[in-house]
N, C-alpha and C positions, 0 to 999 in steps of 0.2 A: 497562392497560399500566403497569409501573411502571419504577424508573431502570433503565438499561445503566451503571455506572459504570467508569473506565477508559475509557481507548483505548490503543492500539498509537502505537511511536515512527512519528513522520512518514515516511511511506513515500519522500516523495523527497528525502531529506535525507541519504541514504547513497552510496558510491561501490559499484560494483560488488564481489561479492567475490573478491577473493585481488588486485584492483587498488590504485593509488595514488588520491588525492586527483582529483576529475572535470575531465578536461580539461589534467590531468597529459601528458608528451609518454612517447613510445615507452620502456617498459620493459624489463630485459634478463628473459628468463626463466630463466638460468643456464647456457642453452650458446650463449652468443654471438649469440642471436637474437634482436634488439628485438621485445615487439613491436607492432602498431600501437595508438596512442593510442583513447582512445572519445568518444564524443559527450558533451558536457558537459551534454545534456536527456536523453541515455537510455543511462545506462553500463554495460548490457549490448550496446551494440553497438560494432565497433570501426570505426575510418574511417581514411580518408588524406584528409580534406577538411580544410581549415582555412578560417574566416572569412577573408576577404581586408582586414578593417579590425583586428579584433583577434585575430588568429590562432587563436583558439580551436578545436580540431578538432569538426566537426559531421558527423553523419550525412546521405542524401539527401533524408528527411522535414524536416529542418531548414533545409536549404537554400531561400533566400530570394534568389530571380534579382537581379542587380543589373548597373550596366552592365560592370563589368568583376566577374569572377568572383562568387562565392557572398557573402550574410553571414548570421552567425548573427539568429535572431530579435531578439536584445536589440536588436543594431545596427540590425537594420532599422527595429525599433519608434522606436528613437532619431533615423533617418533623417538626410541630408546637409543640409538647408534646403529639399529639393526636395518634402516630404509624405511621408504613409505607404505602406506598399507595398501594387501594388495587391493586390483581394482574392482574386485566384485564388493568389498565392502567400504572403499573409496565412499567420504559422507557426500550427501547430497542436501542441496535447498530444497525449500516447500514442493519446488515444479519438478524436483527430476534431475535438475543439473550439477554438475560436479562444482561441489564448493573449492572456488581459487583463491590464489596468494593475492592477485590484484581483482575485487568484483565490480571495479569499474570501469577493464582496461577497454571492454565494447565503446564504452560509454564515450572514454579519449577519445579512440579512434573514430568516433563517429564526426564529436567536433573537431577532430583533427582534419579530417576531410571535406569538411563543410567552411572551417576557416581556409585551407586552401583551395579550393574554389572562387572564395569571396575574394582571394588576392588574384588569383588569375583575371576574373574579370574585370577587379582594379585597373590590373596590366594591357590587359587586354584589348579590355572594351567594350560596346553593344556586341563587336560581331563575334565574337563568343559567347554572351548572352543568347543573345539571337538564334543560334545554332544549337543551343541547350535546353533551352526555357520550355514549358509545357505550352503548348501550341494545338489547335486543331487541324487550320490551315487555313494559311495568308499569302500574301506576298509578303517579301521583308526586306528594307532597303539594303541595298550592294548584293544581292542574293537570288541568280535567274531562277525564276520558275517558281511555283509553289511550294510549299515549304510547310511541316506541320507531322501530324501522329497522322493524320488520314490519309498522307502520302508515302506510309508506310515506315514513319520514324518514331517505332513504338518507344525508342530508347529515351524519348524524351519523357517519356511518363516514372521514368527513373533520375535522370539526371536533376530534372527539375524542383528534384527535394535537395540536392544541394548547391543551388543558388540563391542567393539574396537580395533584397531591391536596395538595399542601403546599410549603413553604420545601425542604425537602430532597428532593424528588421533584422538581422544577424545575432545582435546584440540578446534581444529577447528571446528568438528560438534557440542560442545555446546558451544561456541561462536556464532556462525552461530545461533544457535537455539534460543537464549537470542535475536540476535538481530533483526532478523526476526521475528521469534515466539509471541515476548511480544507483539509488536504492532500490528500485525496479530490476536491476540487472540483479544483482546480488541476491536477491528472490526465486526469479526465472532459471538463473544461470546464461552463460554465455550466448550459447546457441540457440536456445528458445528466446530471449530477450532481442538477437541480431531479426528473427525469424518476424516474430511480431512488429518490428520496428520499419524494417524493409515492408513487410505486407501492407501494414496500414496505412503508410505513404503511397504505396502505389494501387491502397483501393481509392486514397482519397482524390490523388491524380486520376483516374479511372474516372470518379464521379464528377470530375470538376470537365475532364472534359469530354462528358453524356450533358451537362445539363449545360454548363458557360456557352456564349456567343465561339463562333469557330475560330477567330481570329484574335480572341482574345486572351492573349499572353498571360501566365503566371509561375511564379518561385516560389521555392520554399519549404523548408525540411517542416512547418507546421501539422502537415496533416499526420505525417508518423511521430510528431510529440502528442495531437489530442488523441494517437492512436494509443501511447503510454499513457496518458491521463486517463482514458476508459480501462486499461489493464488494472492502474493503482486502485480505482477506484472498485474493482473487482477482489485485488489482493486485499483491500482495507474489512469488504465484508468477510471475506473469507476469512482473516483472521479476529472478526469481532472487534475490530477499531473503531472510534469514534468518525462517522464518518461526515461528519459535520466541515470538518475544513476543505475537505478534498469536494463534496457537493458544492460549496462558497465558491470555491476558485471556476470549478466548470460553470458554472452560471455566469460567473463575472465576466469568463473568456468568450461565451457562448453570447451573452449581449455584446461585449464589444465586436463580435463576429459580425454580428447582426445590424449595428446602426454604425460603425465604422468604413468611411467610404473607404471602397478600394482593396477590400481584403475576400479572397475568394472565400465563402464559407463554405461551399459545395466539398471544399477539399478539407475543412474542417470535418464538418459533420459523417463525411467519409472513412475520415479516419479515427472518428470517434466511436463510432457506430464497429468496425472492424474490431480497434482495439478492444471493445467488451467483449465481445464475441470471441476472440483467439484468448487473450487473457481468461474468459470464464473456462477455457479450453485447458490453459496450462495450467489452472490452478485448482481446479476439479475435477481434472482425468482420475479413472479409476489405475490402480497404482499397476497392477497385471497387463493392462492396453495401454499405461501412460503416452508411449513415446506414438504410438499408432493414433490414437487421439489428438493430439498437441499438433503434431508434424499434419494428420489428416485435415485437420481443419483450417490449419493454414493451405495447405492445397486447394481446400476447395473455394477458402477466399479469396485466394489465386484465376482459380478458374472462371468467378465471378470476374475478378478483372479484365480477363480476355473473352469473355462474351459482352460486358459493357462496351470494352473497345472496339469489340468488331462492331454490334448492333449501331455505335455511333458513327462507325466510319463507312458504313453499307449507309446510312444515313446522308453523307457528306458525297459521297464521290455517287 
């Protein structure tokens, strides 16, 4: 797996289009008809609600019971002296998830663990590479016996999203992840964001070795970042975003996959392909079956994983 470089401008950083600034009040649309203002958390929808602390107009997902009418999430969170609200009306983002204090803390700890990795092997060396790396099966110098995922070391179909082949192969996949990642979390929320990100690395692992040479080696958190690039790229239509840049970048990344020696795209396209698919999952569940939807479909992209793996290694041995 090698870098995804780029990402797409921050998907929730825009107001709706052909509107004003979010949270802006009723606009005239030229023949004398306001018209209503939108939600200042999702500005493709319009409302007549407004917070009753800081008037902000809000939509009915956003709405946060209080004693005397609605308030927006912020307020709530900020609360009167009286504690936070309780948890059944607790605000939530677009997918379901509990809106937090930090919505990029997944996001850290993802390159937190990926940069410590990259120093162990620094430390290290090959033979912890070696013993990590996504592998079919080989032999591998100082290492009796065969060695690989078809010798039963399914573990490496996990580890191998956090290792790196170098200072700039690191470099681009947690750049990539930061820029992608933060605003993608903050969407999904924590747990649907961890869910998708874990899955579509280890579909892309999965695909990379069904189709790669048995013995040939690869790293890299890339396929769970082109797995967030097909998420954003899901989130963008779903909220009526220009999706002209975020189409740019996956072409751009999706050539260099392609004529760049030395980069697995099997594990690209793995995780590309995933990503749209659980993304179109979290962000179009119907709101009743949400979490049975979301959570089910990553199961079954799961399960996909482990019938690849076996088919491949009933394949090998």
């Amino acid at each position: 797996m090698d870098q995804a470089p780029g990402s797409p401008q921050g998907p929730l950083e825009r107001g709706a289009a052909g509107r004003g600034p979010v949270g802006d009040g009723p606009a005239d649309d030229g023949h004398g008809a306001p018209d209503l203002p939108v939600c200042y958390r999702h500005p493709d929808r319009e409302t007549g609600i407004r917070c009753t602390r800081c008037e902000r107009p809000i939509c009915p997902e956003c709405m946060v019971n209080a004693a005397v009418g609605f308030h927006c999430p912020q307020c709530a969170r900020q609360g009167s002296g009286v504690g936070p609200a309780p948890a059944a009306t607790r605000p939530r983002t677009l997918a379901g998830g509990v809106v937090t204090a930090d919505p990029r803390l997944v996001t850290k700890v993802l390159i937190g663990l990926n940069v410590a990795f990259f120093l162990v092997q620094l430390a290290v060396g090959d033979r912890f590479t070696y013993r990590f790396e996504l592998l079919g099966q080989a032999y591998q110098p100082g290492v009796e016996g065969v060695q690989g995922v078809a010798q039963g070391q399914w573990y490496r179909l996990l580890t191998a999203m956090f290792l790196h082949g170098g200072y700039v192969h690191i470099a681009f996949n947690m750049l990539s992840l930061w820029w992608i990642g933060g605003p993608l979390e903050a969407a999904l929320g924590r747990a649907r964001y961890l869910a998708l990100y874990l899955v579509s690395g280890l579909a892309g692992s999965a695909l990379s070795y069904l189709l790669a040479e048995q013995n040939q080696p690869s790293v890299g958190a890339s396929g769970a970042i082109f797995g967030l690039f097909g998420a954003t790229a899901v989130l963008m239509r779903r909220l009526r975003y220009d999706m002209r840049p975020v189409v740019a970048l996956l072409v751009i990344n999706l050539i260099i996959t392609f004529t760049w020696g030395g980069i697995a795209w099997e594990a690209h396209v793995g995780g590309l392909v995933t990503g749209v698919v659980v993304g179109y999952a979290m962000v179009h569940a119907p709101r009743r079956r949400r979490a049975l939807v979301q959570y089910g479909t990553c199961a079954l992209m799961l399960a996909a994983v482990v019938v690849v793996t076996l088919l491949r290694t009933a394949q090998l041995t």
